[in-house]
Residue frames as a rotation matrix with the C-alpha (Angstrom) as fourth column:
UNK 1
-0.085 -0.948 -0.308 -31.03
-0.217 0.319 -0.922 -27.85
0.972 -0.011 -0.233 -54.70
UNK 2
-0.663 -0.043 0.747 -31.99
-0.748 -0.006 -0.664 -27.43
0.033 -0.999 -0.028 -51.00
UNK 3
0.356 0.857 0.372 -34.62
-0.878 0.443 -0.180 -29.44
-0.319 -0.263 0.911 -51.01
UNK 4
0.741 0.016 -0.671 -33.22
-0.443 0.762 -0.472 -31.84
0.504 0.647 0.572 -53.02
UNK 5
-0.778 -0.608 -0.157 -29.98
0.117 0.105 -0.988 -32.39
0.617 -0.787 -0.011 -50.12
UNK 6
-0.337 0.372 0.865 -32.85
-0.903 0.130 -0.408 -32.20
-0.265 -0.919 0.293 -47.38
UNK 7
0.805 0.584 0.102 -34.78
-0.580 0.812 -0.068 -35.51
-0.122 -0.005 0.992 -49.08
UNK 8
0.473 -0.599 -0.646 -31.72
-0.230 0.624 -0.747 -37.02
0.850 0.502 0.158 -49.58
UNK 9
-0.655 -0.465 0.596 -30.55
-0.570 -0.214 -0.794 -36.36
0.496 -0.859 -0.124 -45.95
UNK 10
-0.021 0.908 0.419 -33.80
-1.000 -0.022 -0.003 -37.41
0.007 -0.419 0.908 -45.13
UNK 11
0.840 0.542 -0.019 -34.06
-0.542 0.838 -0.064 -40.73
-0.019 0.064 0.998 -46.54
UNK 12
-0.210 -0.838 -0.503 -30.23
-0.185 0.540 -0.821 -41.70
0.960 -0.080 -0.269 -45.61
UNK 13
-0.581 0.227 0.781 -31.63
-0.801 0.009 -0.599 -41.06
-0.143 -0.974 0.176 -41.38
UNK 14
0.365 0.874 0.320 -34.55
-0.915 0.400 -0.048 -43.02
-0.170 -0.275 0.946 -42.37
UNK 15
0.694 0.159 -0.702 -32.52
-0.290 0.954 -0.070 -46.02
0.659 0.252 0.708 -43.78
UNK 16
-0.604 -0.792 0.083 -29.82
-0.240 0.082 -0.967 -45.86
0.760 -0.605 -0.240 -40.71
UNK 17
-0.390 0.417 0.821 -32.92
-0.914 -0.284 -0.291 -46.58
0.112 -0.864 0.492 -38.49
UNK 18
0.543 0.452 -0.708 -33.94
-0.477 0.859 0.183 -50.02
0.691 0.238 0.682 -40.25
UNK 19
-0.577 -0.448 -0.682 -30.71
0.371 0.600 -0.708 -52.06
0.727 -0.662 -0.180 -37.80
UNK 20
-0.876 0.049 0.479 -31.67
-0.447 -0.457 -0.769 -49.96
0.181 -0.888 0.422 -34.66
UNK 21
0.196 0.978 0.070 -35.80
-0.979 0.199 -0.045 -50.99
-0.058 -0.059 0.997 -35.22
UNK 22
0.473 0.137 -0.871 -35.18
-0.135 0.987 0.082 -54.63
0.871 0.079 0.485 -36.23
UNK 23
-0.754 -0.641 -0.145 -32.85
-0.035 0.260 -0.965 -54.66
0.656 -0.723 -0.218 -32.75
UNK 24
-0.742 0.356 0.569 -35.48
-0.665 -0.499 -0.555 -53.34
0.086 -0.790 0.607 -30.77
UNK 25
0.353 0.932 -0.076 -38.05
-0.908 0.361 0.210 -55.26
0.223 -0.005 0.975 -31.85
UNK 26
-0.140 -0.535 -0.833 -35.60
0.032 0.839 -0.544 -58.25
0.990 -0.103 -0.100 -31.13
UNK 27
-0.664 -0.604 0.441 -35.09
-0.146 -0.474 -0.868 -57.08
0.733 -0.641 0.227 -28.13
UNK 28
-0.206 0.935 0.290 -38.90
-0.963 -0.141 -0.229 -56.29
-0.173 -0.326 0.929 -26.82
UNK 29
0.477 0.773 -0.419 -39.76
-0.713 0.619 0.329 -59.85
0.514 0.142 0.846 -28.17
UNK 30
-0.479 -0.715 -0.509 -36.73
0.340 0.384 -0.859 -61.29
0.809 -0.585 0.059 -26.10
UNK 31
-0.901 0.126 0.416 -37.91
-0.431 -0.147 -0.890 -59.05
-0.051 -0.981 0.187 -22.81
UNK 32
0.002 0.922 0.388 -41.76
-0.992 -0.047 0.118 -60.63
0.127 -0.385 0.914 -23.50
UNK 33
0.232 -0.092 -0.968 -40.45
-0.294 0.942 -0.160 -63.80
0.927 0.322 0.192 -23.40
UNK 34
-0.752 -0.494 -0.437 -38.73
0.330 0.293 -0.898 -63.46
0.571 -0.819 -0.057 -19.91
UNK 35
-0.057 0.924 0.377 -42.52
-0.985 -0.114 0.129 -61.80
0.162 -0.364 0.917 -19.02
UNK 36
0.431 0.514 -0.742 -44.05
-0.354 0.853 0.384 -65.10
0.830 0.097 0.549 -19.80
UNK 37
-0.128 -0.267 -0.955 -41.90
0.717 0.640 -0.275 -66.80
0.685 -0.720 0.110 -17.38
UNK 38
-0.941 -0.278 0.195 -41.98
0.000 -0.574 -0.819 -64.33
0.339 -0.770 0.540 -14.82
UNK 39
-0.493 0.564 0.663 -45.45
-0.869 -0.278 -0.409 -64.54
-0.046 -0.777 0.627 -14.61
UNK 40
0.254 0.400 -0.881 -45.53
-0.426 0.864 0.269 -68.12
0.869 0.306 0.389 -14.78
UNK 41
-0.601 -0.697 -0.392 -43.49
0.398 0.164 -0.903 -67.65
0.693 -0.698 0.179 -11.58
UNK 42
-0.716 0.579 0.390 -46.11
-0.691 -0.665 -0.282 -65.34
0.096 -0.472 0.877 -10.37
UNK 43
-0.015 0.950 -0.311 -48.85
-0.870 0.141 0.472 -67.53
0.492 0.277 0.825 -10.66
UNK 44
0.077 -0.187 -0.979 -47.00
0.164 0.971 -0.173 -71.09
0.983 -0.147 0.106 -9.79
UNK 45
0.451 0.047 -0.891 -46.63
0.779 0.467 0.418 -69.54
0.436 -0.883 0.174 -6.40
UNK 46
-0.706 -0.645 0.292 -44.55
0.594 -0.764 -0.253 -66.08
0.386 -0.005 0.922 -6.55
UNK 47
-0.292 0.693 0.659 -47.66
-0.219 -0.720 0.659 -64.20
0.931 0.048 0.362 -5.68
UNK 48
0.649 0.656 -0.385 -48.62
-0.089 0.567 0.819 -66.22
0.756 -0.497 0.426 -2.69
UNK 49
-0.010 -0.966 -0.257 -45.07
0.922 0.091 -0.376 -65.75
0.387 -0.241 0.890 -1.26
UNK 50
-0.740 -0.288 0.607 -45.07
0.269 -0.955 -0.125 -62.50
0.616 0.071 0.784 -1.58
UNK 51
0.359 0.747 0.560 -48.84
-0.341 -0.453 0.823 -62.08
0.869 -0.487 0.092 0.11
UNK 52
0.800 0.408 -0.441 -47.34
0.358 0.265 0.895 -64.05
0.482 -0.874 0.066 3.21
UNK 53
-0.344 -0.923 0.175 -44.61
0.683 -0.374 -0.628 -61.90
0.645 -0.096 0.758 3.47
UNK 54
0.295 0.787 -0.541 -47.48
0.888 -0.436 -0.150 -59.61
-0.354 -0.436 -0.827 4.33
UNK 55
-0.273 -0.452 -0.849 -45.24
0.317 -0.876 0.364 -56.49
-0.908 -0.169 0.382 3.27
UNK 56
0.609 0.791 0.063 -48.03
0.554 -0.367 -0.747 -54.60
-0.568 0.490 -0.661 1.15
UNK 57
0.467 -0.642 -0.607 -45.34
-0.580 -0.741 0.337 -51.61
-0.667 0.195 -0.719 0.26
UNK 58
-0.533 -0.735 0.418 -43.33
-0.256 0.612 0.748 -54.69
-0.806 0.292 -0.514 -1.29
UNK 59
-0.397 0.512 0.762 -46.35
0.771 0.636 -0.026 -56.08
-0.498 0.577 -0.647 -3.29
UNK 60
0.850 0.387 -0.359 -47.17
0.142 -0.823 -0.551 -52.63
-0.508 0.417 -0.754 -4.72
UNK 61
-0.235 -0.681 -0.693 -43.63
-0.790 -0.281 0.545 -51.47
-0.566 0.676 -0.472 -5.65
UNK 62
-0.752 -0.419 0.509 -43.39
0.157 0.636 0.756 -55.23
-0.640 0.648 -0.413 -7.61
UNK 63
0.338 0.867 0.366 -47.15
0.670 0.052 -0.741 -54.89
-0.661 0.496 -0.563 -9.07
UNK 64
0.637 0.177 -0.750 -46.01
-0.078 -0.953 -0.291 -51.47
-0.767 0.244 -0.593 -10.45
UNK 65
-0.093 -0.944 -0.317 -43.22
-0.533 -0.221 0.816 -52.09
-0.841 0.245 -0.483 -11.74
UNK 66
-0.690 -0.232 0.685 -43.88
0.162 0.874 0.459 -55.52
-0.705 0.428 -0.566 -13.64
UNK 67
0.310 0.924 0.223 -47.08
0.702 -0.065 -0.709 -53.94
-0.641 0.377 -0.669 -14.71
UNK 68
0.527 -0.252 -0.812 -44.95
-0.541 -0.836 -0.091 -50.65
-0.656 0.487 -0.577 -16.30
UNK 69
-0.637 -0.767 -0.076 -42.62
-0.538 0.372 0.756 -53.23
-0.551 0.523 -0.650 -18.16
UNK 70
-0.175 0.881 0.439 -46.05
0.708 0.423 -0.566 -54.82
-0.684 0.212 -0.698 -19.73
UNK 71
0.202 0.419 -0.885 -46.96
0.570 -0.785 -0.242 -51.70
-0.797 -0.455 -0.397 -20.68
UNK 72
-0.209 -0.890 -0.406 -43.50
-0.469 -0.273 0.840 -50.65
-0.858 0.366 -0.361 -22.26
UNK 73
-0.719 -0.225 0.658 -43.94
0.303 0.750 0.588 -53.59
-0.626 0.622 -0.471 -24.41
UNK 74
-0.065 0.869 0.490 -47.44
0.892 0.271 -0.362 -53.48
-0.447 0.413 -0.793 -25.25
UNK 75
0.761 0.234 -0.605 -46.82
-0.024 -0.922 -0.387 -49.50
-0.648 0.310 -0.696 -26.67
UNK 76
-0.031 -0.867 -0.497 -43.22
-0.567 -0.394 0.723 -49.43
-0.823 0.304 -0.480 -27.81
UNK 77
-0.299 -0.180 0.937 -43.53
0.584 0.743 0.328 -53.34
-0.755 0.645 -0.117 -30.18
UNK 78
0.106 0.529 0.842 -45.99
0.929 0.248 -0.273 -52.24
-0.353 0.811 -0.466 -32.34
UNK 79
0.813 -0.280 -0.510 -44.52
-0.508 -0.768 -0.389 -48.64
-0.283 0.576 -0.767 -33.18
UNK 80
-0.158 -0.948 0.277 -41.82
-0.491 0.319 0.810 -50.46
-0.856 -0.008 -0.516 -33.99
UNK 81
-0.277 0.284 0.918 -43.15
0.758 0.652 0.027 -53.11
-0.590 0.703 -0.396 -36.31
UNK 82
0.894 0.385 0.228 -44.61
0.359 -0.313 -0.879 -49.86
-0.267 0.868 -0.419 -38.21
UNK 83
0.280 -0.656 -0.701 -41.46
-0.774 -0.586 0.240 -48.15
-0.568 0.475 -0.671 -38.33
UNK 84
-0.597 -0.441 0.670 -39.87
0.137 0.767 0.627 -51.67
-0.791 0.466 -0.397 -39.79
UNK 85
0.021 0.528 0.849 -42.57
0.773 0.529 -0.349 -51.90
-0.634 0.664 -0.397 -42.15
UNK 86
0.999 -0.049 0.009 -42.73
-0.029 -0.727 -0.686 -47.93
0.040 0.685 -0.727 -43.90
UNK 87
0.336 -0.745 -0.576 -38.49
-0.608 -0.639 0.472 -47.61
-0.719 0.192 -0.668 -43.77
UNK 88
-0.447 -0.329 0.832 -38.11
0.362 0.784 0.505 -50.94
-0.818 0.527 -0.231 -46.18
UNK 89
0.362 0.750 0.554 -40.89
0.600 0.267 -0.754 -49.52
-0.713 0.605 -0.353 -48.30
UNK 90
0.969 -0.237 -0.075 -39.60
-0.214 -0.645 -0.734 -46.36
0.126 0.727 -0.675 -50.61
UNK 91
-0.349 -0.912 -0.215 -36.36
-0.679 0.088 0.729 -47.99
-0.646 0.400 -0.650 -51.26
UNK 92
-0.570 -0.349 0.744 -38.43
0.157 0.843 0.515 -50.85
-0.806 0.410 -0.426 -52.27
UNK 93
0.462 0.841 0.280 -40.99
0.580 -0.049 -0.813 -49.11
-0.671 0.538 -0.510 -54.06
UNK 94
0.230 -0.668 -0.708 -38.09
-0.865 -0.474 0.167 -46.86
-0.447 0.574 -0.686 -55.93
UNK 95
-0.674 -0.731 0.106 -36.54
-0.531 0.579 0.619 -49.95
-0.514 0.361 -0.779 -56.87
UNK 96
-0.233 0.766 0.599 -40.08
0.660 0.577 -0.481 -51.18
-0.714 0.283 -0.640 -58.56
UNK 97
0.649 0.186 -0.738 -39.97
-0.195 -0.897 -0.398 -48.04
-0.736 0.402 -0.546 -60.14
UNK 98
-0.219 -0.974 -0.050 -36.22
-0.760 0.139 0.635 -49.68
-0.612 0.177 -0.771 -61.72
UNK 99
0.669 0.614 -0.419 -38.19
-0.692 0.720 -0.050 -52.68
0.271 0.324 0.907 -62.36
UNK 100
-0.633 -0.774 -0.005 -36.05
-0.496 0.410 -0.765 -54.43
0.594 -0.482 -0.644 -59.59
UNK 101
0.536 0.800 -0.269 -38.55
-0.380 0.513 0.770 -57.03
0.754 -0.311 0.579 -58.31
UNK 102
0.114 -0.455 -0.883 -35.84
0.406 0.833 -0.377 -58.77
0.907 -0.315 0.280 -55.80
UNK 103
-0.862 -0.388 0.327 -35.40
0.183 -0.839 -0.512 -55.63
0.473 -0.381 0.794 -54.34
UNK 104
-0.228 0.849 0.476 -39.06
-0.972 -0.228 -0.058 -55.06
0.059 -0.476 0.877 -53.35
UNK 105
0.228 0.246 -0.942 -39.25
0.056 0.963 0.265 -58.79
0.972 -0.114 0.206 -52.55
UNK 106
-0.551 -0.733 -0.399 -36.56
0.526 0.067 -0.848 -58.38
0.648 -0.677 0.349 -50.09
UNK 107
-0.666 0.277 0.692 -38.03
-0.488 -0.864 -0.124 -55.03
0.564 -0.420 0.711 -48.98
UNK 108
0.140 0.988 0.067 -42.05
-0.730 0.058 0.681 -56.12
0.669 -0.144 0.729 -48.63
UNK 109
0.169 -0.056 -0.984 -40.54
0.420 0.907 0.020 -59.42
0.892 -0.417 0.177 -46.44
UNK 110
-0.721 -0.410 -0.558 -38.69
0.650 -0.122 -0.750 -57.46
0.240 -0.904 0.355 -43.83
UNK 111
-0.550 0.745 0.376 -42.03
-0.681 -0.661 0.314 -54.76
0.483 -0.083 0.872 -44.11
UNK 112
0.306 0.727 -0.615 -44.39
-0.190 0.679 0.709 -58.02
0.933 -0.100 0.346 -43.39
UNK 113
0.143 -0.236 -0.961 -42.18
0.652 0.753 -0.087 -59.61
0.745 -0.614 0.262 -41.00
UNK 114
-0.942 -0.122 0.313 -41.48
-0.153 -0.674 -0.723 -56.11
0.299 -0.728 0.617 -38.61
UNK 115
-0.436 0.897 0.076 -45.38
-0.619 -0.361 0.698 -55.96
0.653 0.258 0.712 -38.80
UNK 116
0.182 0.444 -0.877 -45.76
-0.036 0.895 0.445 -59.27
0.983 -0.049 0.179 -37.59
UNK 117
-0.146 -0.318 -0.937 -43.32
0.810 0.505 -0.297 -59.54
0.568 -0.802 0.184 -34.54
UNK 118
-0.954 -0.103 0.280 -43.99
-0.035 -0.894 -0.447 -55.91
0.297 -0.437 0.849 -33.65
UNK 119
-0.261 0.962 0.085 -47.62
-0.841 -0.269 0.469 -56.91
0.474 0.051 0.879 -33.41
UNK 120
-0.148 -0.586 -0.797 -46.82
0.455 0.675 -0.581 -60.29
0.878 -0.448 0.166 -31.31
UNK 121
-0.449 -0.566 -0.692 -45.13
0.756 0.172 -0.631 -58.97
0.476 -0.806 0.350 -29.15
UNK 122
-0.812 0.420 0.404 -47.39
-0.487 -0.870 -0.074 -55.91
0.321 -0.257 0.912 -28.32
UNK 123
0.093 0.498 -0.862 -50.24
-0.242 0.851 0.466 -58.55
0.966 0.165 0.200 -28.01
UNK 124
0.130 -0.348 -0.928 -48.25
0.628 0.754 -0.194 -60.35
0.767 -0.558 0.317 -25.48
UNK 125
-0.848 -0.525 -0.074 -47.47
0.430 -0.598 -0.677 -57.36
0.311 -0.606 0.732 -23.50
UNK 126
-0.615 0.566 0.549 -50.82
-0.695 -0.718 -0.037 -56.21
0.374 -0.404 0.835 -23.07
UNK 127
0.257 0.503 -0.825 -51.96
-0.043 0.859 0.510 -59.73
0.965 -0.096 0.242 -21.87
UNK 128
-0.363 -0.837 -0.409 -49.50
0.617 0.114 -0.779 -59.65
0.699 -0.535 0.475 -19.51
UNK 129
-0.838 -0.307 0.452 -50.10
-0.008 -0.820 -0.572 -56.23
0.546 -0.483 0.685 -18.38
UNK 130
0.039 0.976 0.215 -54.07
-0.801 -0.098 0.591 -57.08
0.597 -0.195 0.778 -17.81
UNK 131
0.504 0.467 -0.727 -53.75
0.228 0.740 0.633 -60.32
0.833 -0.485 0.266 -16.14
UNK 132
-0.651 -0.755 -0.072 -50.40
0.551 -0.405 -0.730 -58.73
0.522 -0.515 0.680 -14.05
UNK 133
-0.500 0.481 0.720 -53.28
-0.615 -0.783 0.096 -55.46
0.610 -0.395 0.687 -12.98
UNK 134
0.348 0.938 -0.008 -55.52
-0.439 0.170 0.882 -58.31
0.829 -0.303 0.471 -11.74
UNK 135
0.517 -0.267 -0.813 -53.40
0.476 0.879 0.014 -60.36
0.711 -0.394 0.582 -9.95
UNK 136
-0.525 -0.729 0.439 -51.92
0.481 -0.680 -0.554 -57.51
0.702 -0.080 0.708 -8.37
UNK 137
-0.554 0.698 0.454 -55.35
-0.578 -0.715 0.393 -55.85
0.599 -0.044 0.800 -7.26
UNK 138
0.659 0.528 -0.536 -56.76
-0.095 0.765 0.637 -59.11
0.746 -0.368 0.554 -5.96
UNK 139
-0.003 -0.673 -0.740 -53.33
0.853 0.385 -0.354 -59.51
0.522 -0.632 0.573 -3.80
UNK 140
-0.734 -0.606 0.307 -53.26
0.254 -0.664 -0.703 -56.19
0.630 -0.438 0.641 -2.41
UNK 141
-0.022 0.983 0.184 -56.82
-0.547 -0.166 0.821 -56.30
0.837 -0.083 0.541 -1.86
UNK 142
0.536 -0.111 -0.837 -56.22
0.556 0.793 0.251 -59.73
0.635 -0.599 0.487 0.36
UNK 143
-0.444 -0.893 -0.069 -53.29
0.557 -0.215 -0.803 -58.15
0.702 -0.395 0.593 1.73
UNK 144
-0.604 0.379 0.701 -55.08
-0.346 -0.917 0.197 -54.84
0.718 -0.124 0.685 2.92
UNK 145
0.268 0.940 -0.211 -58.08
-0.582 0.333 0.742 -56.79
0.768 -0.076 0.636 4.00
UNK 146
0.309 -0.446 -0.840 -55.92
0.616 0.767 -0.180 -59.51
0.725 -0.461 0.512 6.05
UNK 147
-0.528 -0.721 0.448 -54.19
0.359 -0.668 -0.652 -56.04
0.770 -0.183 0.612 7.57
UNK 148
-0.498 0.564 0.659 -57.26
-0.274 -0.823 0.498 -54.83
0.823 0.068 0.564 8.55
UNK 149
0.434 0.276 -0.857 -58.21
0.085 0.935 0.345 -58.14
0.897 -0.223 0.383 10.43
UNK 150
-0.097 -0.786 -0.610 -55.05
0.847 0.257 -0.466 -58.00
0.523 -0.562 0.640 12.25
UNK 151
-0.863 -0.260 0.433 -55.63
-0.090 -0.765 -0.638 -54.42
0.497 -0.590 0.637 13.47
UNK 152
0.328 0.942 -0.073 -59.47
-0.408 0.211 0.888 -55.20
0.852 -0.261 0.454 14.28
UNK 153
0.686 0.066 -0.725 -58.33
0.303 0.879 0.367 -57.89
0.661 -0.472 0.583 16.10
UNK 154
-0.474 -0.655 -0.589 -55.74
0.797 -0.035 -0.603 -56.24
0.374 -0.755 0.539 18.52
C-alpha cells in the first residue's frame, strides 16, 4: 500500500515537471539567442570600446559575467532536454503497454524534440563561452600590457 501511494506520488511530481522543463528550455534557447547578438556586439566593436576605455576592472567584471551566463547555458540546456526526454517516456511507454500508439507518438515527439533543443542550445552556449574566454583574455592581456607601457613610460 505504501509503496504503492509513494510511486504514485512519485510519478504525479514527475509529470508536474514536464511545463516547468519545456519553459526552461524555452527560455535558455531564448537567453542563447540574445548571446548571439551580444557577442556579435562584442566583436563588431563592443570589445574595442571597452579596451579604450582602458578600465581593466570594467573589462573583467563584463568578461566574467558574460562568460558565467555561457556557462549557465551550456550546463543547465542539456539537463534539461534529458529531463524532457525520460518524464514523457513511462506515461508513454505505460500507454504502449494499453496498446495506445498516439499516446507514445505524442510522448516519443516531445522526448525527441526536448533532446534536440536542450542539446542546441547547450552547443551554443559553450561556443559562446569559449570564444567569450578568448576574447576576454586577449583584451585584458592588451589592456594590462598597454597599462604597463603607460607606467614604464612615466
Amino acid at each position: 500500500m505504501l509503496a504503492s501511494f509513494s510511486t504514485e506520488l512519485m510519478h504525479q511530481i514527475t509529470g508536474l515537471l514536464l511545463q516547468p522543463v519545456i519553459w526552461g528550455l524555452l527560455f535558455l534557447l531564448a537567453l542563447a539567442v540574445w548571446e548571439i547578438g551580444l557577442a556579435l556586439g562584442e566583436c563588431g566593436g563592443g570589445l574595442r570600446r571597452l579596451e579604450y576605455s582602458g578600465d581593466l576592472n570594467a573589462a573583467q567584471a563584463q568578461g566574467m559575467r558574460r562568460i558565467d551566463r555561457a556557462d549557465f547555458i551550456t550546463r543547465i540546456a542539456p539537463m534539461l532536454g534529458l529531463m524532457g526526454t525520460l518524464i514523457p517516456l513511462g506515461p508513454g511507454l505505460s500507454a504502449l503497454g494499453d496498446g495506445e500508439l498516439s499516446i507514445l507518438t505524442t510522448a516519443m515527439t516531445v522526448a525527441f524534440d526536448t533532446t534536440v533543443i536542450g542539446l542546441l542550445t547547450g552547443i551554443v552556449g559553450f561556443v559562446l563561452a569559449r570564444l567569450r574566454r578568448r576574447w576576454y583574455d586577449q583584451l585584458i592581456t592588451r589592456m594590462e600590457s598597454a597599462h604597463t607601457r603607460t607606467e614604464a613610460n612615466l
